[in-house]
MMTF fields as JSON, N, C-alpha, C and O atoms, coordinates in Angstrom:
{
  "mmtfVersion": "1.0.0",
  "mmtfProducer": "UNKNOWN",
  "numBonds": 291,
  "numAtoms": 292,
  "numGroups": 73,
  "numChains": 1,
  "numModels": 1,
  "chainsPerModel": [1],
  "groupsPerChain": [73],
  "chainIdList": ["A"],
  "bondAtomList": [4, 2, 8, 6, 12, 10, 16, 14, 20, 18, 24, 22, 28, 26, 32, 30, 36, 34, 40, 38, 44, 42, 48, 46, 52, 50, 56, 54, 60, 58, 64, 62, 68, 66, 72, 70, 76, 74, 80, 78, 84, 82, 88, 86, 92, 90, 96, 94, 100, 98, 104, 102, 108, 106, 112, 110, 116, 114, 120, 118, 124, 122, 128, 126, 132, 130, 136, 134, 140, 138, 144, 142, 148, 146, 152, 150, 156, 154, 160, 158, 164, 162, 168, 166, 172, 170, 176, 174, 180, 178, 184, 182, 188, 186, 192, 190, 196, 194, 200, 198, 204, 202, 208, 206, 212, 210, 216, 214, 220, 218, 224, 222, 228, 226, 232, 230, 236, 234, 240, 238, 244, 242, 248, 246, 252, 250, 256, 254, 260, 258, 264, 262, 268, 266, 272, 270, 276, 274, 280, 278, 284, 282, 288, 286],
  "bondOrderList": [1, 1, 1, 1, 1, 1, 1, 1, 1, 1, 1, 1, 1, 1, 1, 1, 1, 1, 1, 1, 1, 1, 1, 1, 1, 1, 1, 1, 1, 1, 1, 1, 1, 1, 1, 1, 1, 1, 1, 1, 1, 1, 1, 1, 1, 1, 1, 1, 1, 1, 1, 1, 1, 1, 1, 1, 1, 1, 1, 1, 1, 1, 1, 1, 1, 1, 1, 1, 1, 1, 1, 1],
  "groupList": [{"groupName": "UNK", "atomNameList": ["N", "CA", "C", "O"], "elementList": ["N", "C", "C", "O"], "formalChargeList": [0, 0, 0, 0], "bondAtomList": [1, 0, 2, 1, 3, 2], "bondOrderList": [1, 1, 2], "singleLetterCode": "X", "chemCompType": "L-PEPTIDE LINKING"}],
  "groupTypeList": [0, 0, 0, 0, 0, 0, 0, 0, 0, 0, 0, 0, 0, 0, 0, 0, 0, 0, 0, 0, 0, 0, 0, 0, 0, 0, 0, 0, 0, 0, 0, 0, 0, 0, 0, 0, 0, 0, 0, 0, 0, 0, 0, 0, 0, 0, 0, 0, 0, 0, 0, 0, 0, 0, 0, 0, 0, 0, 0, 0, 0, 0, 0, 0, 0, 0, 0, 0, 0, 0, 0, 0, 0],
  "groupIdList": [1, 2, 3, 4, 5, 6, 7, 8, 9, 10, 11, 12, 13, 14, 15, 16, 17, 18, 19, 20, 21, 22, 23, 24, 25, 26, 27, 28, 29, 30, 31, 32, 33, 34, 35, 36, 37, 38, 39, 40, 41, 42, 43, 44, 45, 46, 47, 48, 49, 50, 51, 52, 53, 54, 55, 56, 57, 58, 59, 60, 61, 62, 63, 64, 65, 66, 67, 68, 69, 70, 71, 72, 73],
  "secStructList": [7, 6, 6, 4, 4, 4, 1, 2, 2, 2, 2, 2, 2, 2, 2, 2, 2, 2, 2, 2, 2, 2, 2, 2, 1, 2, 2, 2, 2, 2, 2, 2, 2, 2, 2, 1, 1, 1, 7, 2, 2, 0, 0, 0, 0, 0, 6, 6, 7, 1, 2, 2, 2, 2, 2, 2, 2, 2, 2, 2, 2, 2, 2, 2, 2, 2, 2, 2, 2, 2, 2, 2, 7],
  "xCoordList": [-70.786, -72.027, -72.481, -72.83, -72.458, -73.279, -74.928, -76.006, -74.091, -75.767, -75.684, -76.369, -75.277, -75.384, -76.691, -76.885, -77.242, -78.918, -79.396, -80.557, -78.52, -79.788, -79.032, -79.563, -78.286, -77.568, -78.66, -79.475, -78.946, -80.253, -80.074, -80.884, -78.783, -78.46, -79.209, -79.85, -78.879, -78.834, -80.594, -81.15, -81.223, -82.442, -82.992, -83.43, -83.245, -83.745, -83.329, -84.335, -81.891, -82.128, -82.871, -83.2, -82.836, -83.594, -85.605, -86.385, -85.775, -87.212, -87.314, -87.998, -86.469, -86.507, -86.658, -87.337, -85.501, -85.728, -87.063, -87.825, -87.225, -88.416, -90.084, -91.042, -89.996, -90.99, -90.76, -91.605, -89.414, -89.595, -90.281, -91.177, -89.66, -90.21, -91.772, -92.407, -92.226, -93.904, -94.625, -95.804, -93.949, -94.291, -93.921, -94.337, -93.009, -92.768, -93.505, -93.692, -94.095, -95.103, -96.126, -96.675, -96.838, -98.156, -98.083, -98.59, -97.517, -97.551, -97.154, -97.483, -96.638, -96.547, -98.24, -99.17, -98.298, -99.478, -101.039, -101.923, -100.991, -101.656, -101.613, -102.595, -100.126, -100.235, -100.515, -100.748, -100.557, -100.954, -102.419, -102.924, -103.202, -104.513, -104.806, -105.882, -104.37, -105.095, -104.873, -105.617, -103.489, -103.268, -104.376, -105.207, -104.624, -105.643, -106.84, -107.143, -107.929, -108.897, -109.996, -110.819, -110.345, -111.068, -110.52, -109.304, -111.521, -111.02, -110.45, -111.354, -109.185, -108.939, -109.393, -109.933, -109.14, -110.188, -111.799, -112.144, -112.591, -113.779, -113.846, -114.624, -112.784, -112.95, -112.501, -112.883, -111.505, -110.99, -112.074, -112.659, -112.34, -113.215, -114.605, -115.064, -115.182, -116.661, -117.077, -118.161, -116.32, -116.997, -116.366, -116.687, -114.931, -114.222, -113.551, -113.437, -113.142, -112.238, -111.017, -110.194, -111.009, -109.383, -108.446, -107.459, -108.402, -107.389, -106.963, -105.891, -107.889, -107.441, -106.887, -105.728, -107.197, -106.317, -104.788, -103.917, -104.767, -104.059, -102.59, -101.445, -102.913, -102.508, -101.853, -100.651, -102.456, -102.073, -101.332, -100.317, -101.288, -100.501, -99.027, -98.019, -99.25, -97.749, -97.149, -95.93, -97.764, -97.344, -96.868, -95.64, -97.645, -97.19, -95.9, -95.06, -96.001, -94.202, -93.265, -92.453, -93.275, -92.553, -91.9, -90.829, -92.888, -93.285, -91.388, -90.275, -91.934, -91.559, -89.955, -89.248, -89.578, -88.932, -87.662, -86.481, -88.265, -87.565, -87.323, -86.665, -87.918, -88.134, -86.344, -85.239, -86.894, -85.973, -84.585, -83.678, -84.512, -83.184, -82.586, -81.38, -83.263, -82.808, -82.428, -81.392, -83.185, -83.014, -81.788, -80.932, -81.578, -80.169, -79.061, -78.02, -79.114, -77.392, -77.159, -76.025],
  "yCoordList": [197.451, 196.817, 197.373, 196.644, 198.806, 199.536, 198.831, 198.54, 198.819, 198.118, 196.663, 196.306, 195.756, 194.416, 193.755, 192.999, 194.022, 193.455, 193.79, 193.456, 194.571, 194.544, 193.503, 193.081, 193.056, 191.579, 190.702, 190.624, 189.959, 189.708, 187.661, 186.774, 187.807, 186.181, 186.285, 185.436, 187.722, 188.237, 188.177, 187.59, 188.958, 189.258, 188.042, 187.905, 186.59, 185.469, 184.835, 184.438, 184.628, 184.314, 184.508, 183.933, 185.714, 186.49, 186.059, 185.628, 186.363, 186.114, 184.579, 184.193, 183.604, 182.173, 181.263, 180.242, 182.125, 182.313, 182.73, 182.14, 183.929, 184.075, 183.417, 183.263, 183.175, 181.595, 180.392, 179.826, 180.265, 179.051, 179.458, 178.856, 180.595, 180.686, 180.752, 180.199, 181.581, 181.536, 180.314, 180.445, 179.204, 178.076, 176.854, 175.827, 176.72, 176.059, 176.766, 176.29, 178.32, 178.684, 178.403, 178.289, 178.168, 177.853, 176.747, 176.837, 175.595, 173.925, 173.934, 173.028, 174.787, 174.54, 175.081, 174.377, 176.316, 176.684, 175.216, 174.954, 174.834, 173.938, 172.531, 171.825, 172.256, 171.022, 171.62, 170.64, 172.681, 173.111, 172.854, 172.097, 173.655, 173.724, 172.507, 172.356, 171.323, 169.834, 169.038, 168.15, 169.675, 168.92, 169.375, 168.496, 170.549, 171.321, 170.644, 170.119, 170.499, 170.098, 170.238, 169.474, 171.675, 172.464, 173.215, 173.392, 173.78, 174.587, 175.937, 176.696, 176.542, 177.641, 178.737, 179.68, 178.668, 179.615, 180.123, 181.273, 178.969, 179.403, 180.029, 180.886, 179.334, 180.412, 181.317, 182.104, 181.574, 183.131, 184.166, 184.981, 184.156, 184.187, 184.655, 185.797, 183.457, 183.538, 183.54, 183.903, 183.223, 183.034, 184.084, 184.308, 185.115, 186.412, 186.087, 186.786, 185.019, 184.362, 185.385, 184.95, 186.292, 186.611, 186.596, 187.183, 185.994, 184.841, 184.015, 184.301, 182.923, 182.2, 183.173, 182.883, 183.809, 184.977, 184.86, 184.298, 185.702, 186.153, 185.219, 185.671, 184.168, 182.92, 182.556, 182.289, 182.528, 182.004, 183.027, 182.56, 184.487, 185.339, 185.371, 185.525, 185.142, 184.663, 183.319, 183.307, 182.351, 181.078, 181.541, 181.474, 182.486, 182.327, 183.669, 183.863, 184.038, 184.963, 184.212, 184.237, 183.232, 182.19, 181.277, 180.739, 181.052, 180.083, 180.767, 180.24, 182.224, 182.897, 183.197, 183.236, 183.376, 184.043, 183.016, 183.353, 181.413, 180.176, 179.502, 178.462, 180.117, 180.273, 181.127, 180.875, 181.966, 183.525, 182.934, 182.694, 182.754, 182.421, 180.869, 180.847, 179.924, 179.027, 179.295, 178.833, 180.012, 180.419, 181.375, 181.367, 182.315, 183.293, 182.323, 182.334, 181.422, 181.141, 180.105, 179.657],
  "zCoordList": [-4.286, -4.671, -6.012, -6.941, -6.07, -7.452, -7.879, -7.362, -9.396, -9.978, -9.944, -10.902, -9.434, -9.327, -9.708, -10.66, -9.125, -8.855, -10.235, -10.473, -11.488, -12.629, -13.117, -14.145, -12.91, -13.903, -14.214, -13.295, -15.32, -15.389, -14.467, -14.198, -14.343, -13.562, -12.134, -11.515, -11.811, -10.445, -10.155, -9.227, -11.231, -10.98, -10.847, -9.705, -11.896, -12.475, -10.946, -10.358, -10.07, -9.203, -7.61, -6.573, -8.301, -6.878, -7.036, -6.186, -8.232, -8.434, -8.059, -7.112, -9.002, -8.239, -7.269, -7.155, -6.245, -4.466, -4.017, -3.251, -4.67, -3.984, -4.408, -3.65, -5.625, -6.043, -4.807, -4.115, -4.831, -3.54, -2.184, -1.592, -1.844, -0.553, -0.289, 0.609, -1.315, -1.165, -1.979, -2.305, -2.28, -2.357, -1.724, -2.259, -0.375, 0.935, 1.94, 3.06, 1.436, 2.685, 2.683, 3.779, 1.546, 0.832, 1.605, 2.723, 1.251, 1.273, 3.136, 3.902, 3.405, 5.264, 5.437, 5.83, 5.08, 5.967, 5.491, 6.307, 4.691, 3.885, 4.765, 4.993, 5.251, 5.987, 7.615, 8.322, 8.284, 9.229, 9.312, 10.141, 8.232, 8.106, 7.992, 8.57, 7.471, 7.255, 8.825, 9.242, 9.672, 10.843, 11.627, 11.856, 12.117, 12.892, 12.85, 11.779, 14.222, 13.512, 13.452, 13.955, 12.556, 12.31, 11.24, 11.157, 10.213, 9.136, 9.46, 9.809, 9.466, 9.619, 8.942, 9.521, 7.248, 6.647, 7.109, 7.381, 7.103, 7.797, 9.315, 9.735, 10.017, 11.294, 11.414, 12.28, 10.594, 10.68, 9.89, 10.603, 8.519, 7.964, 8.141, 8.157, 8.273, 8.415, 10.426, 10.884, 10.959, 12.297, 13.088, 14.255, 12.074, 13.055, 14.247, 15.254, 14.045, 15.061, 15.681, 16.486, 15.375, 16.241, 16.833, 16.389, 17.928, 19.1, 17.685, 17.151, 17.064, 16.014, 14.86, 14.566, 14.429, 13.618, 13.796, 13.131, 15.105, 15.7, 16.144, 16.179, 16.378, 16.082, 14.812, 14.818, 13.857, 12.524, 12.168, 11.651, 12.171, 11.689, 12.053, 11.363, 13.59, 14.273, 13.715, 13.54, 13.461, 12.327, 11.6, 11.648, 10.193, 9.201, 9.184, 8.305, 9.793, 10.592, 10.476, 9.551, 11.68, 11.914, 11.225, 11.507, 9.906, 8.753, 8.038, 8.062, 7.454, 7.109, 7.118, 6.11, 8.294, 8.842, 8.748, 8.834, 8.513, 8.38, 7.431, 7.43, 6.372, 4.575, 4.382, 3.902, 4.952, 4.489, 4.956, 4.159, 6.111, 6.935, 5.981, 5.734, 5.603, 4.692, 3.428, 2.951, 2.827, 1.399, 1.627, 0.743, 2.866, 2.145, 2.684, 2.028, 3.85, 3.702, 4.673, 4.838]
}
């Protein structure tokens, strides 16, 4: 392996990948929040929702976890 990762092809693709992924997570959690029906920001937020928290954090895991697994292979 060595220094691979400073190749600057190597780096430009790695930063790239990872632009996508936190911009298919954005736009999922975004169409979640518009399906739901109630604002998630404000209830987590302003009303201390936790169960609902608690909830969305395990989503955006999930979200995640299905980002990552697509993007490496």
């Amino acid at each position: 392996m060595g220094i691979e990762w400073i190749k600057p092809v190597v780096l430009i693709g790695s930063v790239l990948y990872a632009l996508i992924g936190v911009l298919i997570f954005w736009i999922s959690f975004l169409i979640i929040d518009k399906i739901t029906p109630y604002n998630l920001w404000e209830e987590i937020v302003v009303k201390q929702n936790r169960a609902l928290a608690l909830v969305v954090a395990a989503m955006c895991l999930g979200i995640s976890i299905i980002v990552a697994a697509a993007i490496h292979g």
